[in-house]
N, C-alpha and C positions, 0 to 999 in steps of 0.2 A: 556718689558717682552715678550719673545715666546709665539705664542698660538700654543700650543700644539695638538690644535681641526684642524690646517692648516696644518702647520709642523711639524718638526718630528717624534718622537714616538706616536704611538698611545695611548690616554689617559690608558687603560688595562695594554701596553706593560710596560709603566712608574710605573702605579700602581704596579705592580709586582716587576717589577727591584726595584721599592723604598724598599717593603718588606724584600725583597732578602737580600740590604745593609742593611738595618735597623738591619736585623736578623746578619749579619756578625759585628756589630757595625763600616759598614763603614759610617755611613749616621746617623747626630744626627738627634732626634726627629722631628723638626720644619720642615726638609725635607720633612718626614716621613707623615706629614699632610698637604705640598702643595702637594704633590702628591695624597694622599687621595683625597682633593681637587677638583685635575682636573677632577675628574672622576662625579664630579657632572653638572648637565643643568644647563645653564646661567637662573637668574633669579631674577627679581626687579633690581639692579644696579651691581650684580654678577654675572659673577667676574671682570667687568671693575672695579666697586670702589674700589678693592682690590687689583688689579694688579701692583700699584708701591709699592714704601718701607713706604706710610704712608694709610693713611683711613681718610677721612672727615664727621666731624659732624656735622649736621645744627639744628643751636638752635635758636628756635624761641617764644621769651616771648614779654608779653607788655611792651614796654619802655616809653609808654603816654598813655594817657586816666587813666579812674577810677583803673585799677590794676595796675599801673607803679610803685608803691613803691613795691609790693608781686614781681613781674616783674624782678626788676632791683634786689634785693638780689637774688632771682631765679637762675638768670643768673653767678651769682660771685659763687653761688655754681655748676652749670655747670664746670665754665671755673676752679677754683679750682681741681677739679677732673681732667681734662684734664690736667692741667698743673700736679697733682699728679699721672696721669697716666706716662706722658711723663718723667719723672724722674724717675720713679722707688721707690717715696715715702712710709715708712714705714706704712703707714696708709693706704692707699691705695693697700698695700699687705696683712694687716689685712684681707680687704674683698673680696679680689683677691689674694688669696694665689699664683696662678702658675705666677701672674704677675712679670716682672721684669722693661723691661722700654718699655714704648707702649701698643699697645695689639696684642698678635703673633706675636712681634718682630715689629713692625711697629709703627711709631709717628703715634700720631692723630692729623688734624687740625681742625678747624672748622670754621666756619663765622656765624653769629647774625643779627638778624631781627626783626622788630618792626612788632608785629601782632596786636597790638591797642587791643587786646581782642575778635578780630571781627574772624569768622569763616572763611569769603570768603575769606580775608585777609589771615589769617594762610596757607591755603589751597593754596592760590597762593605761599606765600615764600617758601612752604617747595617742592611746586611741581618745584620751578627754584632749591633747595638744590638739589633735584632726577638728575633734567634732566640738570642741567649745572653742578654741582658736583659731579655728581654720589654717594652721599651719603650713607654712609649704616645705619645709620641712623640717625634720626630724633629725637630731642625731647623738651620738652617744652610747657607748658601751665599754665594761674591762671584761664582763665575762663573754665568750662565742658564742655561748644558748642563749644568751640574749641577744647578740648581734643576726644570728639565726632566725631566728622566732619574730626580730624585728626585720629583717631580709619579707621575713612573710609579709605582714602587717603592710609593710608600705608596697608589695606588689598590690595587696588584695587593694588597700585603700586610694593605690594610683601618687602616693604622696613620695619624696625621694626622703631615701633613708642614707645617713653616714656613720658609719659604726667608728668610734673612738679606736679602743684598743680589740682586737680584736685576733687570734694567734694560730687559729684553727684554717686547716685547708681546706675546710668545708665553707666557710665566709663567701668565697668566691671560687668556691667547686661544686658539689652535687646541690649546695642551697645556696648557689648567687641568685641574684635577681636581679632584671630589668632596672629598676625603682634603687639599687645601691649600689654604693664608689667605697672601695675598701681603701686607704691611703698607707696605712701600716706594713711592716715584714710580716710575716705567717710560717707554720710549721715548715713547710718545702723548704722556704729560701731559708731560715734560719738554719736547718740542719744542712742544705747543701753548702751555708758559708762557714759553717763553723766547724764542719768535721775534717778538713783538710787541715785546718790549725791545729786541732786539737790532735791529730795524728802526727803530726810535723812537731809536737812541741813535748808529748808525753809518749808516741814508739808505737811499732805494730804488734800488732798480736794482742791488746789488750782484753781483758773481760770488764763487762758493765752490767751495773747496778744502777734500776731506771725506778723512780718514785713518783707516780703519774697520777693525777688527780683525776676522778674519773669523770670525765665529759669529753664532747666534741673537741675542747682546745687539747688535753693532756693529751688524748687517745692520737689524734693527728699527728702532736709534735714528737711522741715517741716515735712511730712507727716511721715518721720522716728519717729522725735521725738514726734509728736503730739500722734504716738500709743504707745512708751516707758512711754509716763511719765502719760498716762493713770492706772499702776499698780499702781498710790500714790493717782487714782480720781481725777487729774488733769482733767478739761475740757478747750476746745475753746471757747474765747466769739468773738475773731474776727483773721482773718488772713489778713493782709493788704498786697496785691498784690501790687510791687513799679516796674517800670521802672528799668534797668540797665545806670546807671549813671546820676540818677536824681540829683539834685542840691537842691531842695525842698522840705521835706519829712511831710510842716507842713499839710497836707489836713490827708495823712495815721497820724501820729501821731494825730492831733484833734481826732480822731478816736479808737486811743489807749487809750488817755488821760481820753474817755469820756466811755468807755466800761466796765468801774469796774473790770481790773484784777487783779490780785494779782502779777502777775508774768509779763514781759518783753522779748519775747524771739526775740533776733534779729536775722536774719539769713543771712543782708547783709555783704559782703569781701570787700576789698581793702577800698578805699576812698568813697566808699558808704558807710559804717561800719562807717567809723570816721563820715561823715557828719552827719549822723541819728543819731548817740548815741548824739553828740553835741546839735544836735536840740532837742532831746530827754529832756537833761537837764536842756535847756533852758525851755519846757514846762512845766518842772515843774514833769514830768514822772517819772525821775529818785528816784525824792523824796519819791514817792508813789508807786510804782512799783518794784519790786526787778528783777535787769536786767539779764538773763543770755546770753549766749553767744555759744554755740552748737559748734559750728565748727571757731576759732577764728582764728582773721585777724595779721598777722606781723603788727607790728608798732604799731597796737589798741592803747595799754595804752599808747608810747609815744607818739603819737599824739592827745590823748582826755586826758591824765592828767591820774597820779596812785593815785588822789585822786579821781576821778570817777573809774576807775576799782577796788579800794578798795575792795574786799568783793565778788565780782565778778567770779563765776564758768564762765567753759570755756572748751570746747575740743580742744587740738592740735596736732600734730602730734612728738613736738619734741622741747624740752627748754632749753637752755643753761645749766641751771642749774644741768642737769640730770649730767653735769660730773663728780659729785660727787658717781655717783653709776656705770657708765659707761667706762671703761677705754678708748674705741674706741672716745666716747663723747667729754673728757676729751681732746683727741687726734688732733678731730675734731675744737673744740671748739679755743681752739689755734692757731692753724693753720690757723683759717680763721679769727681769730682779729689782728695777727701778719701783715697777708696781707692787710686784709681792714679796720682796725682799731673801729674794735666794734664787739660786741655779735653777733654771726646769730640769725637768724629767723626761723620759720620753714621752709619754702620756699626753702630755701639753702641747708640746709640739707637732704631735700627731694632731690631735684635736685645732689648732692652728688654721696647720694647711688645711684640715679639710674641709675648713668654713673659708680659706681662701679662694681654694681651687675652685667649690662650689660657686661662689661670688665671679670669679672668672669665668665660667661654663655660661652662669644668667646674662652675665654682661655679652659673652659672644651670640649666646642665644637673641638675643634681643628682647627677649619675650620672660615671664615665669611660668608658660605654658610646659607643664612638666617632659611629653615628649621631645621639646625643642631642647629644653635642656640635656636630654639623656644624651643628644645625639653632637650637643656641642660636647660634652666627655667622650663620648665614642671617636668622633673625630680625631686623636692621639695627640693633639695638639702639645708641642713641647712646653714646660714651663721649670720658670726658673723656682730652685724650695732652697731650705735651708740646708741641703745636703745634693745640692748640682739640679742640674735639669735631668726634670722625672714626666711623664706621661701615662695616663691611663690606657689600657688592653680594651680595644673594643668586643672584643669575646666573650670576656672574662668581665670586666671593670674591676680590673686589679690595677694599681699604681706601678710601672717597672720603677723600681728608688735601688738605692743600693741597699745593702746590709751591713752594718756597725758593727767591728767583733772589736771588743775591748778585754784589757787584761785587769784585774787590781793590784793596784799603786800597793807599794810597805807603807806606813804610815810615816816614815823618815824621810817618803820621797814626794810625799802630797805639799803640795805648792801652795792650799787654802786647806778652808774645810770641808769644800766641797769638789777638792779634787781627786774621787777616788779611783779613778781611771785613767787609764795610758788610752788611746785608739791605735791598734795595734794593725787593722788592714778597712779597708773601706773595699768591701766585693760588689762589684755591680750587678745590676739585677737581671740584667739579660741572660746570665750565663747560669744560675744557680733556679729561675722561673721553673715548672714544668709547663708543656704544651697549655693551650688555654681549655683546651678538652679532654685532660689529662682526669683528672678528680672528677667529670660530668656535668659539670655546669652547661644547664641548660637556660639564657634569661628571658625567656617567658615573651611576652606580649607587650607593645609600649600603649596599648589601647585596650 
């Protein structure tokens, strides 16, 4: 492609002439906006990353270690969407109305990176995405110090960052950024939807027993719900700080077992979540204890048994089953057991919309000029997902979506194999949010 900034016309001169034709209808629309376009400074991988006929995504999830199962469905609803971008899918025009095939007429490709869950890690793949791909953007994450530490990277590098799963209040509190779109529920709204059920359904006055993995997600999601479920007189008798990706959880559990709660609240993800609840069982806890689940893990009940999640409250983000109230869902939900052959998770679906949304924000933008884009998600623009029309916070660039509290099914009343859940209340998001200045977010600079 010409640079236009060497030869020939000058960026103004173009700009006008484009108007000029626009106004005469010799020049369709898309012209109409490379030319807009030129008129903007290069900036983060702009406008090299966008200068041929496609644009590159670099998706970076855990594919090993403790989050490789949340990880690897993560990623299939990535590449999902990219592939439904690159065709021109009806579903993906649901939440991209001006889309047709690409975005701004351009294929997307991308390439995939194992970030193990690790920050430093993340941090290196997605800065070779930038500076070997010229990326425009970035997304993917199941741990928060990676969606954190990637919040940095794409302020410093000017590039837009989309964190996958992401559960901590910090995402889009004291470390949002300018440069990222959280799509997912987080500590605040999980604990503010889930502790009015779980008061309403197991009595007040209860004592809890909290098993928190120690990082920015655990640390948030305790202390969210430790103050929600305080309106039922719930207190702490103990919080057991665990390691991320222990293998042995009996010393914190002796500890739970021996603390007289009434309640169970675990707050570890991925394959931490299975190993704990398992050993949980094994001591004898489950039996005594009533377990909930605040912020829950993909795979949980298939891999610990839907005769232990039985009975079981839980916050998620997003259920198969909602396709019965969702037509997007419904839409969704097909589409991606046709390809990979089973129910998604949340993980997927999160990862989805937020290569949807994105693709809607470029197209309203006009441009892949990263400011222009910031400022079409800032604009709140309503849009339809697979769980009702949801909108980004221009404050914050948090998604308002509802929160998914679900119960587990007895195994006598699962309807498949992959029915292990009832959806028991769909809480909208406006009412459980805190203010957008509530946790400190401040986002920075869009230059």
């Amino acid at each position: 492609m010409t640079s236009w900034g060497t030869k020939g016309p000058g960026r103004r001169a173009l700009l006008k002439a484009g108007i000029v034709a626009a106004a005469a209808g010799a020049v369709p629309a898309g012209m109409l906006r490379t030319a807009q376009a030129a008129d903007h400074p290069a900036i983060g991988t702009y406008p090299d990353g966008s200068a041929g006929d496609s644009v590159f995504i670099g998706l970076g999830v855990p594919l090993t270690g403790t989050y490789a199962g949340p990880g690897e469905d993560e990623l299939k609803g990535f590449q999902l969407a990219i592939e439904h971008l690159n065709t021109g899918n009806d579903l993906i025009r649901k939440i991209s109305p001006h889309t047709t095939k690409g975005v701004l007429g351009k294929m997307v490709k991308s390439g995939t990176a194992d970030t193990q869950a690790k920050p430093n890690t993340a941090v290196q793949v997605h800065s070779r995405f930038i500076s070997e791909n010229k990326a425009v953007l970035i997304a993917g994450s199941v741990s928060s110090a990676v969606a954190v530490a990637l919040n940095k990277l794409a302020a410093r590098e000017k590039v837009i960052y989309l964190p996958g799963i992401s559960g901590s209040n910090d995402t889009t509190g004291k470390d949002c950024s300018r440069y990222s779109f959280r799509q997912c529920f987080y500590g605040q709204t999980a604990a503010a939807a889930i502790a009015p059920v779980l008061i309403k359904a197991i009595g007040q006055g209860k004592k809890v027993a909290y098993l928190t993995p120690d990082y920015t997600y655990g640390h948030t999601v305790q202390k969210s719900t430790e103050e929600f479920v305080k309106s039922g007189g719930w207190t702490t008798v103990t919080n057991q700080v665990c390691p991320l990706g222990a293998s042995d959880y009996s010393s914190f559990l002796l500890n739970i077992a021996n603390s007289g709660a009434d309640v169970f609240v675990n707050i570890n993800f991925g394959n931490d979540a299975v190993l704990s609840v398992r050993q949980a069982k094994q001591f004898g806890i489950l039996a005594k204890q009533t377990l909930a689940v605040p912020y829950n893990t993909p795979f949980l009940a298939k891999e610990v048994g839907a005769e232990t999640m039985q009975g079981v409250f839980a916050a998620t983000d997003f259920w198969w089953t909602l396709e019965d109230k969702y037509p997007l869902a419904k839409m969704f939900v097909a589409e991606f057991a046709a390809k990979y052959g089973y129910k998604p998770e949340w993980g997927a679906n999160s990862a989805y919309m937020q290569i949807a949304m994105w693709a809607d924000a470029v197209e309203r933008a006009g441009s892949f000029y990263p400011p222009d884009i910031i400022k079409a998600y800032e604009a709140g623009v309503k849009i339809e997902s697979t769980v009702g029309e949801v909108y980004f916070r221009g404050a914050d660039h948090q998604l308002v979506r509802p929160v998914v509290i679900q119960r587990g099914k007895k195994p006598s009343e699962m309807k498949s194999p992959d029915d292990f859940y009832e959806v028991v209340e769909m809480v909208p998001g406006e009412g459980v949010m805190q203010a957008p200045d509530a946790f400190g977010c401040k986002l920075g600079d869009y230059t």
